[in-house]
C-alpha positions as a printed Julia matrix, in Angstrom:
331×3 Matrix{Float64}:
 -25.63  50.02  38.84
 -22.07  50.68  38.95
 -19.93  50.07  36.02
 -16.59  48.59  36.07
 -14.71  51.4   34.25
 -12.22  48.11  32.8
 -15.37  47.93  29.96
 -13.62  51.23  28.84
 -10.03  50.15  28.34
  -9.7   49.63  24.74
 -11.36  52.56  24.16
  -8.13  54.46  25.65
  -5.76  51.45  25.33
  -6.45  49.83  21.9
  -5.12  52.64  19.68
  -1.71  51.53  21.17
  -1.78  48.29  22.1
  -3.71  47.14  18.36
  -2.54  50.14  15.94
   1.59  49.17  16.51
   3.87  50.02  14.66
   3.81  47.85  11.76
   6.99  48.99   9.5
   7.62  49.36   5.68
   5.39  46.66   3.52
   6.54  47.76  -0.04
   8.51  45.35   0.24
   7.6   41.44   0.65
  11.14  39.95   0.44
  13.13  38.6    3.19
  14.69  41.15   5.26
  18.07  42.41   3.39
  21.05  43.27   6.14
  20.67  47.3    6.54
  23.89  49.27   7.12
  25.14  49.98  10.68
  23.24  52.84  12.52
  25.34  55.48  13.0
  25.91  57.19  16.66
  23.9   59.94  15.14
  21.33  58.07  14.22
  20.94  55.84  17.31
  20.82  59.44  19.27
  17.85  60.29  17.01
  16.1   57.24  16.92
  16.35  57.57  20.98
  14.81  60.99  21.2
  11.77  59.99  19.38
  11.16  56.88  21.55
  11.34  59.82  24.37
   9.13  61.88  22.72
   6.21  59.21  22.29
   6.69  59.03  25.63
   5.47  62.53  26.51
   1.75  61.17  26.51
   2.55  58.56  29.65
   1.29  60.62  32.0
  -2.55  61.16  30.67
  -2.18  57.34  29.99
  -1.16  56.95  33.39
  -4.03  59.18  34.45
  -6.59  57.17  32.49
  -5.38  53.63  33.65
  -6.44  55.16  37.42
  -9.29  55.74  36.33
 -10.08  52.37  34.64
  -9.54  50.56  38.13
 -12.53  52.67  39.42
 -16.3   52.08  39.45
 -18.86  54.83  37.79
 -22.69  54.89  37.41
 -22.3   55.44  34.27
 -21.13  54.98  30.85
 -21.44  59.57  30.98
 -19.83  59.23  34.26
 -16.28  57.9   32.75
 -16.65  59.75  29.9
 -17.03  63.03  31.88
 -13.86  61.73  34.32
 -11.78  60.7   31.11
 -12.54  64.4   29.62
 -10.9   65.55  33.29
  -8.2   63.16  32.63
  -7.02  65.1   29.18
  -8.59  62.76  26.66
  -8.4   64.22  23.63
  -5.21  65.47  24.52
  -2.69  62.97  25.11
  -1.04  63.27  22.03
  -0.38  66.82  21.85
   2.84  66.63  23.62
   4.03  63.74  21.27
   3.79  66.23  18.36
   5.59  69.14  20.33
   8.33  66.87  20.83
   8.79  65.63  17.27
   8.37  69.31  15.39
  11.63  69.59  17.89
  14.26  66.51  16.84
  16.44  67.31  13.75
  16.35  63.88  11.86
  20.21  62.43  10.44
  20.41  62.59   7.04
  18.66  58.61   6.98
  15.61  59.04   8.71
  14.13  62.7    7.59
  11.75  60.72   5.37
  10.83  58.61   7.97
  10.51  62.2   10.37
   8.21  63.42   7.61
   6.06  60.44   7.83
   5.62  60.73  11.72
   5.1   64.34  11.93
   2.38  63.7    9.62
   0.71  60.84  11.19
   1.14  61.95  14.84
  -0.62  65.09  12.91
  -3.54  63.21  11.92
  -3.5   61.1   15.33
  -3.86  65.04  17.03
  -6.85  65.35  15.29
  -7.69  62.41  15.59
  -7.94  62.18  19.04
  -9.49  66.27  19.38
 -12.63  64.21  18.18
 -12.68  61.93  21.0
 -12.12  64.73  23.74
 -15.09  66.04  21.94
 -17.33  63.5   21.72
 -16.57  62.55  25.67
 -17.51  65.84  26.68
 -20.7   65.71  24.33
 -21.62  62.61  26.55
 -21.79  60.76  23.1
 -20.35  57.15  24.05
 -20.49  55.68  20.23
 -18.91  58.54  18.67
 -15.94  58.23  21.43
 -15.46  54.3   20.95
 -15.19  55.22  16.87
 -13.22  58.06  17.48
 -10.51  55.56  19.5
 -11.31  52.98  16.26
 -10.22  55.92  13.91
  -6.97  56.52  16.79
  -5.73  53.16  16.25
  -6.13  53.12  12.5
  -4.45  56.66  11.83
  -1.52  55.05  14.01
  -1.34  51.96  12.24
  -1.46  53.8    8.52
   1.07  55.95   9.79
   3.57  52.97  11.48
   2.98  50.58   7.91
   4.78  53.87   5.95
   8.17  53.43   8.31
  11.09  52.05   7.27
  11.82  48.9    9.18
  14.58  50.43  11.57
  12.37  53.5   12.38
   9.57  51.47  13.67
  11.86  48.94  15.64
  12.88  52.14  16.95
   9.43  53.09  18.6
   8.14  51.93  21.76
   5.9   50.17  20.33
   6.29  48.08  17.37
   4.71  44.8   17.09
   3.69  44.95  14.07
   7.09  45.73  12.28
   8.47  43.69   9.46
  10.86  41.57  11.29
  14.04  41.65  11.5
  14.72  38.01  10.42
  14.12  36.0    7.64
  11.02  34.49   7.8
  10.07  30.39   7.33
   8.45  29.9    3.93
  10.59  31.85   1.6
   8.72  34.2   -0.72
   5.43  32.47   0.38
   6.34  33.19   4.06
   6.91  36.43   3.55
   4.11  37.53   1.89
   1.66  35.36   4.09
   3.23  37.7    7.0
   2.8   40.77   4.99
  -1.05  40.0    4.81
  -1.38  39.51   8.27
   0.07  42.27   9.57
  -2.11  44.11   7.22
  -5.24  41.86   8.62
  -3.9   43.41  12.35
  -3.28  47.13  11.34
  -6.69  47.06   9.22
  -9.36  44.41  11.05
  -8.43  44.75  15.18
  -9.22  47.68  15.52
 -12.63  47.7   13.8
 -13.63  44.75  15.54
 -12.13  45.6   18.69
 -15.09  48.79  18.92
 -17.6   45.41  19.42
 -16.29  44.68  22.68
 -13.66  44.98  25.48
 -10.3   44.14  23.5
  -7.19  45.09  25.48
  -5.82  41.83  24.87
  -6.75  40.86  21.44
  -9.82  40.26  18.78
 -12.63  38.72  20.16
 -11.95  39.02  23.83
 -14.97  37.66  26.41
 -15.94  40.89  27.88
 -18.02  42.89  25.37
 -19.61  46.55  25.36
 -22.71  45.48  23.93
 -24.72  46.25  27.21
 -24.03  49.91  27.52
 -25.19  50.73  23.97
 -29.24  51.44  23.62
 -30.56  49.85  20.09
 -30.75  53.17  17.93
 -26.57  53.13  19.47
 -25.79  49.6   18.07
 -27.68  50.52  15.25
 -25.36  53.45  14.45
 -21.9   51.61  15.52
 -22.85  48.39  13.65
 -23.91  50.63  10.79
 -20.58  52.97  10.92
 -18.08  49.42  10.85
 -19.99  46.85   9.85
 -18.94  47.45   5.56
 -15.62  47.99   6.52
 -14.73  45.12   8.88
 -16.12  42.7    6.68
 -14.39  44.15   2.91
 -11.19  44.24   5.51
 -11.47  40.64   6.32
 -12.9   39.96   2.37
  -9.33  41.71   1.22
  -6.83  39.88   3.4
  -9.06  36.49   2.99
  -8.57  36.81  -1.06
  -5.03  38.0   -0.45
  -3.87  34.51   1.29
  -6.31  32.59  -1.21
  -3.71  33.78  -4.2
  -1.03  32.53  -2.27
   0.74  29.15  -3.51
   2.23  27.36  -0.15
   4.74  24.9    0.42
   3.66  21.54   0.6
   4.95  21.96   4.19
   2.89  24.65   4.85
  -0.56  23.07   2.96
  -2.13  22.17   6.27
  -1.58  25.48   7.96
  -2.8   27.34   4.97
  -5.99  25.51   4.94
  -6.53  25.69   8.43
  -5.95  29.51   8.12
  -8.58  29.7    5.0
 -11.12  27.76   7.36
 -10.61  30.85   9.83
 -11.44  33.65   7.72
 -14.79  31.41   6.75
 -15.68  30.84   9.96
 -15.02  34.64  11.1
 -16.91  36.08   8.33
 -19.88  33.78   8.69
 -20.17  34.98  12.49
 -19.84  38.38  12.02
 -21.61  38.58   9.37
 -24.67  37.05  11.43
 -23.5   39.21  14.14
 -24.11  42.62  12.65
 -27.81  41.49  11.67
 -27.95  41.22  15.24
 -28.87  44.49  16.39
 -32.51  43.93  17.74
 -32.39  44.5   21.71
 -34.01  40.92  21.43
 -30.59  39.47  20.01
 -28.37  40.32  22.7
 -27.93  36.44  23.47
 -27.19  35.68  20.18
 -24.79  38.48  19.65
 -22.73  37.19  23.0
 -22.99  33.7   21.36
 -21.6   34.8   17.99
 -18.79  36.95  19.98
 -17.82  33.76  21.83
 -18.11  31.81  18.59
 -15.55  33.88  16.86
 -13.45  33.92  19.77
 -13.38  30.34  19.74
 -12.42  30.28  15.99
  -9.75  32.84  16.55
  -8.47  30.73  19.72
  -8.92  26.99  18.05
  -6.84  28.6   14.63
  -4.27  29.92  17.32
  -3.41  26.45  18.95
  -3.46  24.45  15.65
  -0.74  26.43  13.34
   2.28  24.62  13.18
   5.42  26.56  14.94
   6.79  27.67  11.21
   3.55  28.87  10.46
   3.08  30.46  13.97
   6.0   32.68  12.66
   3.94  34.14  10.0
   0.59  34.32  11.34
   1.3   35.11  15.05
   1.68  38.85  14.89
  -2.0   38.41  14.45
  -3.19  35.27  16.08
  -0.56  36.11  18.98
  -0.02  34.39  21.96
  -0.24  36.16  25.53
   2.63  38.24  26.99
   1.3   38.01  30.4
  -1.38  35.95  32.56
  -3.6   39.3   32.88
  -3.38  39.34  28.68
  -4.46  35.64  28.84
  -7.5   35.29  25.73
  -7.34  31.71  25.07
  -7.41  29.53  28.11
C-alpha cells in the first residue's frame, strides 16, 4: 500500500506552525506603549528574521517530499533522513552565534541562542530516530521540537518575538477586550497553545490545528500506541487540567459570563474524550479512537463558532480560525 507522505506533515511542520513564538507572559497587563526601535535595533531585529530563515531550504526539501507517495512509514523516514532531518536547524544557530545584539535585545539574544541550542539537540534526536527506522520516537522527537520552541518564544520580550517570522503566539500588541480579566484569559490560552498542541498534535495529522480529521493512528502497531499514548498521555491531560483550573479562578465580566461558560464546557468535554481516548489502545478500538478524535474535533470546532467576537479576541490564538482554504478544520 502506498502511503500518502501528507500523514507525515506535522511531524516536520508542527514544531513551527504550533510551537510560535508566543512572547513575554510575566506580565498579564495590557500592553504598555514600548519606546521607538531604534535604526540599530530594527537592523538587528532584521538579521535574526534572516537567520531563522537559513533552515528554508531543508523545509523546502521536506515539503517535496510530503507531496510524494512511499510504501512505507520506513520509507519517508529513510527519504526525510536524505532530506537533512535532524539538521535543519543547524544553520539557524550558526547565524545567531554571528549577530551582535543593540544594547536592548542582548537578553533577548541570550534567550534565543539558548533555545535554538536546545531546538539543535532537539532535533539531532529526530535525525536519529529516522535513521533508526523508529517512527514513534521521531513523531515525539518533533512533539519535544515544538515544545523547546515554544518554551523558548514565551521567554521573549514582546518586540523580539513580533520580530520573528513566526509569531502567533506573541502577546499582542493591543489592548485586549476584558480588561485585567481579558488579559489574563489570553495569557492562559496562549499557554494552553504553546503547552497542549503540540502534545496532542503527535495523535494525528495536525498541520492545521488540534484535532484535525486525518489521524496517524493506522501506521502505529499496538505495542507503538502503547508506547506514544504512554509517553503523552500524563502530560496532555495535567496540561489541559492546569489551563482548565487557570480560567476556572478567573472572575469575568458579566459581558463575558456566557463565553466563559461556554469555554469551561470545552475543557470538560475535551478531557472526557481524551481521557477515553488514551484507554483506547487495543487494536480492537481503532473505531472508537477515530470516533473520540472526531468528537473532540467537534468540541474544539462547535466552541470555535460560538465565542462571541470580544471573546474571539482572547481565545482565538488557540481556537483560531483558518488563514487559508487548504488550512480549513472546521467546515
Amino acid at each position: 500500500m502506498k502511503l500518502p507522505a501528507i500523514l507525515f506533515a506535522m511531524l516536520v511542520g508542527a514544531a513551527l506552525t504550533i510551537g510560535a513564538c508566543s512572547g513575554n507572559d510575566t506580565d498579564e497587563s495590557a500592553p504598555a506603549e514600548a519606546p521607538a526601535l531604534t535604526g540599530e535595533d530594527v537592523s538587528y531585529l532584521s538579521d535574526v528574521e534572516q537567520a531563522f530563515t537559513r533552515s528554508d531550504a531543508n523545509f523546502d526539501k521536506f515539503n517535496d517530499l510530503l507531496a510524494q507517495s512511499f510504501a512505507s512509514p520506513e520509507a519517508i523516514l529513510s527519504a526525510l533522513v536524505e532530506a537533512g532531518a535532524g539538521t535543519s536547524f543547524d544553520p539557524v544557530l550558526e547565524a545567531l552565534n554571528e549577530i551582535e545584539p543593540t544594547e536592548k535585545f542582548v537578553e533577548d539574544h541570550r534567550l534565543l541562542v539558548e533555545g535554538v541550542e536546545s531546538m539543535v539537540e532537539a532535533d539531532q534526536a529526530i535525525g536519529a530516530a529516522a535513521a533508526n527506522d523508529d517512527i514513534v520516537g521521531f513523531v515525539l522527537g518533533n512533539m519535544n521540537l515544538g515544545l523547546r520552541q515554544a518554551a523558548m518564544q514565551l521567554k521573549l520580550s514582546q518586540e523580539a518575538c513580533l520580530g520573528l517570522p513566526l509569531n502567533d503566539l506573541c502577546q499582542p500588541p493591543v489592548e485586549l477586550p476584558g480588561g485585567e480579566y481579558g488579559a489574563a484569559l489570553n495569557h492562559a490560552m496562549r499557554g494552553l497553545a504553546a503547552e497542549f498542541s503540540p502534545r496532542v498534535g503527535v495523535l494525528q495529522e495536525s498541520p492545521q490545528g488540534p484535532f484535525s480529521a486525518l489521524t496517524y493512528l493506522l501506521l502505529y502497531s499496538p505495542e507503538e500506541l502503547v508506547a506514544l499514548y504512554g509517553a503523552v498521555d500524563a502530560d496532555t491531560m495535567a496540561v489541559l487540567a492546569d489551563s482548565a483550573s487557570a480560567v476556572d479562578d478567573l472572575e469575568p465580566p458579566d459581558e463575558f459570563t456566557t463565553d466563559h461558560e461556554r469555554l469551561q464546557v470545552w475543557f470538560e468535554q475535551t478531557s472526557d474524550a481524551l481521557e477515553a481516548l488514551f484507554l483506547a489502545t487495543g487494536e480492537d478500538d481503532r473505531d472508537e479512537r477515530e470516533g473520540l478524535l472526531a468528537q473532540s474535533r467537534l468540541a474544539f470546532c462547535s466552541a470555535g463558532d460560538d465565542f462571541s467576537p470580544q471573546a474571539s479576541a482572547l481565545v482565538g490564538v488557540f481556537f483560531a480560525p483558518a488563514e487559508t482554504p487548504e488550512d480549513v478544520l472546521c467546515p
